[in-house]
C-alpha positions in Angstrom: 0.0 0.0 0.0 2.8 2.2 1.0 4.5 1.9 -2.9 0.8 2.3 -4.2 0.5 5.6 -2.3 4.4 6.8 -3.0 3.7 5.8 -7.0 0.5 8.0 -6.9 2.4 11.2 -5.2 5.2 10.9 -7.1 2.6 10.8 -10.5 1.3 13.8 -9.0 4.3 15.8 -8.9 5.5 14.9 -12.4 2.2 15.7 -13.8 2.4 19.1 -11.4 5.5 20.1 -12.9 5.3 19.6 -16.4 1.8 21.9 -16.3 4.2 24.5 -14.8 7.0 24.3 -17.3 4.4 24.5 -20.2 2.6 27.4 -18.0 6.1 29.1 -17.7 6.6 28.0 -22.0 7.4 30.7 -24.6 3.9 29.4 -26.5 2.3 30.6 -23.3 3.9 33.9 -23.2 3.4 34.2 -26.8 -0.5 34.2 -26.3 -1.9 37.5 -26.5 -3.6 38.9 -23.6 -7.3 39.3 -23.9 -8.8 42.3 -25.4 -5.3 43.3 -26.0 -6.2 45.8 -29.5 -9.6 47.0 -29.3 -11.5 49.1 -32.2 -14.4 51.4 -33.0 -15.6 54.6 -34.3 -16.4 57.5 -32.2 -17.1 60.9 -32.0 -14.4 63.2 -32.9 -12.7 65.8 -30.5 -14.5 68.5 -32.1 -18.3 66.8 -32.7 -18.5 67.3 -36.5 -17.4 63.4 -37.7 -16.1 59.9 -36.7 -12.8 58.4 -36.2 -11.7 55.0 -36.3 -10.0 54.1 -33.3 -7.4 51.6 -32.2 -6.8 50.8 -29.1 -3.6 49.1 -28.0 -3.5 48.2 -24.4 -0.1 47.1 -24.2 3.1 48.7 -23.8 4.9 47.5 -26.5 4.1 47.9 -30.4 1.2 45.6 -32.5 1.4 45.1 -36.4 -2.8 44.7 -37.5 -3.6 42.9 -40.3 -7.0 43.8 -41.8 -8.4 41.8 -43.8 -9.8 43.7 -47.2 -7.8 46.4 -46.1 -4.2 48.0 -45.2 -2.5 47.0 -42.4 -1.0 49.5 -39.3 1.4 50.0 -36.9 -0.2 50.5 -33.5 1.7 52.3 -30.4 0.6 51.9 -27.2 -2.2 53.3 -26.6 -4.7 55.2 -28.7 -4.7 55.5 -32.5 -6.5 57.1 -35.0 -6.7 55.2 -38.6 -9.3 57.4 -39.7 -11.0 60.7 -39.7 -15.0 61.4 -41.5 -16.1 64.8 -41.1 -19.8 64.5 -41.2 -21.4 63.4 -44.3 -18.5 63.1 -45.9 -18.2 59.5 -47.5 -14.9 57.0 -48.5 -14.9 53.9 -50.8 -12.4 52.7 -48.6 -12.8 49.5 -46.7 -11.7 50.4 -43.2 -15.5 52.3 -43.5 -16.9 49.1 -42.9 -16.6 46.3 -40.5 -13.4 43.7 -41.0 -11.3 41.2 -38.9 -7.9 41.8 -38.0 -5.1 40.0 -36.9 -2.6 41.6 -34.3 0.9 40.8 -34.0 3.2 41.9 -31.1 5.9 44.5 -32.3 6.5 45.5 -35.4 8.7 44.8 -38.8 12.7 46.1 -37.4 14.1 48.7 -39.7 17.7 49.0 -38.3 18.0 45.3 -36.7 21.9 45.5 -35.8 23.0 41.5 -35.2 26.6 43.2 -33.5 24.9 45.2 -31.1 26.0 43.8 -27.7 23.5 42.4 -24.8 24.5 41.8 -21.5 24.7 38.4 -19.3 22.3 37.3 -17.5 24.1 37.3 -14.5 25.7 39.5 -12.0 28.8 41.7 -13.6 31.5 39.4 -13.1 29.9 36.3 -12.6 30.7 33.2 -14.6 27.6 31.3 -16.6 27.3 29.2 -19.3 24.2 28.6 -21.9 22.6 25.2 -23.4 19.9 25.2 -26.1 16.5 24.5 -24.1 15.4 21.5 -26.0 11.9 21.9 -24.3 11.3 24.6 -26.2 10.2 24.6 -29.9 12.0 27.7 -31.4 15.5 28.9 -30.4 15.9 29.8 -27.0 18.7 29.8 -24.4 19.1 28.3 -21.0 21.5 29.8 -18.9 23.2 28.2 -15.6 21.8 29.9 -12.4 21.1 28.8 -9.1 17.6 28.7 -7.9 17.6 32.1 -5.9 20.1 33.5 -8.0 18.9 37.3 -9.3 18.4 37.6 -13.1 19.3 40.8 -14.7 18.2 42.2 -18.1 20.5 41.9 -21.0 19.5 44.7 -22.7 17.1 47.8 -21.7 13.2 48.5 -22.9 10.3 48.1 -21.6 8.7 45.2 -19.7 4.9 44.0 -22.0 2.0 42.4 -20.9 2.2 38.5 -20.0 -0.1 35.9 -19.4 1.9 34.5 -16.2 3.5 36.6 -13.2 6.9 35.0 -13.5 7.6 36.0 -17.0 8.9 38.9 -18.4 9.1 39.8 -22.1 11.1 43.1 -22.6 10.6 45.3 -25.7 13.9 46.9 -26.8 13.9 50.2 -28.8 15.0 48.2 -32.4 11.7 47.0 -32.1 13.1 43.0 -30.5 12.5 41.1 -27.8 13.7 39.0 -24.9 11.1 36.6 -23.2 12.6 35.6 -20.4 10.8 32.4 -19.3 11.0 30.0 -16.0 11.5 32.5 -12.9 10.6 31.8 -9.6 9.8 35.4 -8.9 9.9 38.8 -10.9 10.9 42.0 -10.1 9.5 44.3 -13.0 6.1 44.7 -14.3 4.2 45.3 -17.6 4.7 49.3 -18.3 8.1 49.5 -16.5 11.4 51.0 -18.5 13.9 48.3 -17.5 17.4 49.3 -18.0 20.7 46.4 -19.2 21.5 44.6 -15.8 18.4 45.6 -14.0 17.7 42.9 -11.4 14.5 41.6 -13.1 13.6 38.4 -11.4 14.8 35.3 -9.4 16.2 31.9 -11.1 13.7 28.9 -11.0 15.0 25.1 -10.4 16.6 25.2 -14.0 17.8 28.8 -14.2 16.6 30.9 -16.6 15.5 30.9 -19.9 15.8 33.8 -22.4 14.8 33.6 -26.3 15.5 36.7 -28.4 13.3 37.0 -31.7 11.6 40.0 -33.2 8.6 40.3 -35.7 9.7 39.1 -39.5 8.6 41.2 -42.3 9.9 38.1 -44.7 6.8 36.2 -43.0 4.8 37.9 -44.4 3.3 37.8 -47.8 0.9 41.1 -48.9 0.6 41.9 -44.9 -0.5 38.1 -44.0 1.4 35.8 -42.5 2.5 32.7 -43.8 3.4 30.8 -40.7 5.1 31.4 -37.6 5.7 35.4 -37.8 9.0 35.3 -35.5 12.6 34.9 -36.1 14.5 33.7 -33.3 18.5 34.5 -32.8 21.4 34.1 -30.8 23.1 37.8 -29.7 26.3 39.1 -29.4 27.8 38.9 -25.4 29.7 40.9 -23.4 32.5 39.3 -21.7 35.8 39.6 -19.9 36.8 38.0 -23.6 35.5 41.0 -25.0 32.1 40.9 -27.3 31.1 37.3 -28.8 28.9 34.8 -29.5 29.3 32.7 -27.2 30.2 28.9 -27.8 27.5 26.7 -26.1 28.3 24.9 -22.9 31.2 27.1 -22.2 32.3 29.3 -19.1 32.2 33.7 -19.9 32.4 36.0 -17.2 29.7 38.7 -17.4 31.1 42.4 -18.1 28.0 44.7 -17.7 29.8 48.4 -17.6 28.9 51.9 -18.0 29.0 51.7 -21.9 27.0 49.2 -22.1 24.4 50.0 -19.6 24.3 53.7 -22.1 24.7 52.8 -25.4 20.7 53.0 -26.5 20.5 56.2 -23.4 20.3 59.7 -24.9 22.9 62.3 -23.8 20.2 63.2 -20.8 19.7 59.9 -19.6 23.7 59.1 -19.7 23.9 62.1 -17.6 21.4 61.3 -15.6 23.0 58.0 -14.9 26.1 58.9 -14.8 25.0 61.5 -11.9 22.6 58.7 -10.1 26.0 56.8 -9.6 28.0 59.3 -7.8 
């Protein structure tokens, strides 16, 4: 009975654990959040005609598809596709109703492969990364301790997620980190997050982190033809200087000044520089 009863509670764990790794997954934190882009016509600021109003209530980018129609860029926040003054009339086929498809970010003009991201880890700590074969597209599992803080590689701003111990960062070249399997975060959707900001704590298996961005070659006349993201391995700094790192093998982090300001504006570098004094 004893063995029954151990069989059973050990079943129970496995089957507890695997729901949180797949809660904690990249397809997870790739799910949109509900209501996420919202749309309608209202009343214009000045009462004399209708706009047609997007509303993105996220803090990073969306690319909409329309269908029978042109597809738009959408900030966070409000936007305006379209303005009627009243009685005026448009062939156009945003007048009328259509579905849409959103997509998180938006099509990278200036995607720079040598641009530099920190470690995860404390400046002058020593990790190493493996290829998380439990996820499906490219994604890096870096050696932590459970407890151990996880700092962002690169600065932007933290989106929306669909689970409390993920964080997906939106970097100003329109990228992202996800940074999956944390025990705890620190930072939450609508927070700037600056490189090697303590973000969050390690989970059992360290952390997780796949970089990817929105792919305009995806797309074919504004639809996608598949999966819309393209996954990629960064560029490091370490005591070794700036690499791509071998996988398996030992780097110490190097997360200095330079690094930490190299997307800041002359204002902000001041202001950081000043902070640290």
């Amino acid at each position: 009975m004893k063995r029954a009863i151990c069989s059973i509670s050990l079943s129970a764990i496995l089957i507890a654990a695997g729901s949180s790794l797949s809660a904690q997954s990249l397809k997870s934190l790739m799910r949109l959040p509900f209501n996420v882009i919202e749309n309608k016509w209202e009343a214009n600021r000045t009462g004399d005609g209708q706009d047609l109003n997007y509303y993105n209530n996220d803090y990073c980018d969306y690319y909409v598809f329309r269908e029978q129609d042109n597809s738009y860029n959408l900030s966070p926040g409000k936007n305006t596709i379209i303005s009627l003054k009243r009685g005026e009339t448009t062939d156009m086929p945003f007048k009328n109703l259509s579905s849409y498809i959103p997509f998180r970010g938006r099509f990278p003009k200036k995607f720079n492969a040598a641009l530099p991201y920190a470690l995860p880890v404390k400046n002058g700590e020593k990790t190493a990364w493996k290829t998380d074969q439990r996820e499906r597209f490219k994604t890096l599992n870096f050696f932590m301790h459970k407890g151990d803080t996880v700092y962002a590689t690169r600065g932007g701003t933290a989106c929306l997620t669909n689970n409390d111990r993920q964080v997906l960062v939106y970097h100003p070249d329109h990228t992202f980190a996800a940074y999956l399997m944390l025990e705890e975060r620190f930072v939450l959707p609508g927070e700037n997050v600056q490189t090697g900001e303590p973000i969050g704590v390690a989970g059992l298996s360290g952390v997780s982190v796949s970089f990817f961005f929105l792919d305009e070659n995806k797309f074919e006349s504004g639809r996608a033809t598949g999966y819309p993201y393209s996954h990629f391995v960064p560029v490091f700094r370490t005591s070794e200087g700036d690499l791509k790192l071998e996988e398996k093998k030992l780097y110490k982090a190097v997360t200095d000044d330079a690094l930490i300001m190299q997307e800041m504006s002359k204002r902000e570098q001041k202001r950081y520089l000043k902070a640290k004094k």
